[in-house]
N, C-alpha and C positions, 0 to 999 in steps of 0.2 A: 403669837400665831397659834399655838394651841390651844387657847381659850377660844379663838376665832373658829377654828374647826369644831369644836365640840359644839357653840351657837349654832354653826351653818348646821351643823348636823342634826342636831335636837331640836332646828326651826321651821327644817325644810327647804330652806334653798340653794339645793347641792343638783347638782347633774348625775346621771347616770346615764351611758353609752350605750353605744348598741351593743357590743359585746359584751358587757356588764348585765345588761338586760335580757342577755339570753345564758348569759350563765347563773343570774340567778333567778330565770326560768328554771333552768336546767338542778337549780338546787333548791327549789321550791321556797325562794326565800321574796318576801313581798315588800316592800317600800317602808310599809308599819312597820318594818323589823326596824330597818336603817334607822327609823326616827326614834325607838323603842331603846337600842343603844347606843342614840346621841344623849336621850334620857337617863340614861344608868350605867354611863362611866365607868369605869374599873381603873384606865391607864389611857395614856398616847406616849409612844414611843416615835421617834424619832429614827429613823432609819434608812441606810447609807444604801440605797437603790430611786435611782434620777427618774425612774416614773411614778413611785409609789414610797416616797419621800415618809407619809405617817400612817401608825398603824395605830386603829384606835378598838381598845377592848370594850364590849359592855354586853350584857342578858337581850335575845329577842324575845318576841310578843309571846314565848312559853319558859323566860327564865334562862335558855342556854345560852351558854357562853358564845360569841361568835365577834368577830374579828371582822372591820371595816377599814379597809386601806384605801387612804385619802392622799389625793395630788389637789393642787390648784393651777387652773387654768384661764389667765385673763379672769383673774378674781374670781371667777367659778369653782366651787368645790366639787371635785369628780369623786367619785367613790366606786370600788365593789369591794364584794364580802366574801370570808370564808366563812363555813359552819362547822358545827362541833365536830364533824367527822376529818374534817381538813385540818384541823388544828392541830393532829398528833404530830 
């Protein structure tokens, strides 16, 4: 399963929500990021919360560190993200 999310994530064919979509509006984070840290890995952890099941590490499109929390939905992979200032 977690080899499976890193592919969807680093191939592009993952969902992102409307609220997802306005929060990373709202953190100025763009699509490229998401696919930039399916590219460059760091970890996927495993994590005991029923909507946001993995949390996967890796660099966006400037090198920082940021955090993409992935569910699967009817085999679609959803995501949103924190950024390096949410991560403290």
């Amino acid at each position: 399963m977690l080899r499976k999310i890193i592919e969807d994530l680093k191939n592009g064919p993952f969902e992102i929500t409307i609220h997802d979509a306005i929060r990373m509006n709202q953190r100025e984070v763009a699509k490229a990021n998401l696919l930039e840290v399916g590219r460059t890995v760091t970890s996927v952890e495993h994590q005991n919360f029923p909507n946001a099941p993995f949390k996967v590490k890796g660099k966006d499109l400037e090198g920082e560190m940021m955090e993409v929390i992935c569910d699967y939905v009817d085999e679609t992979l959803i995501v949103t993200v924190l950024t390096k200032e949410e991560l403290v």
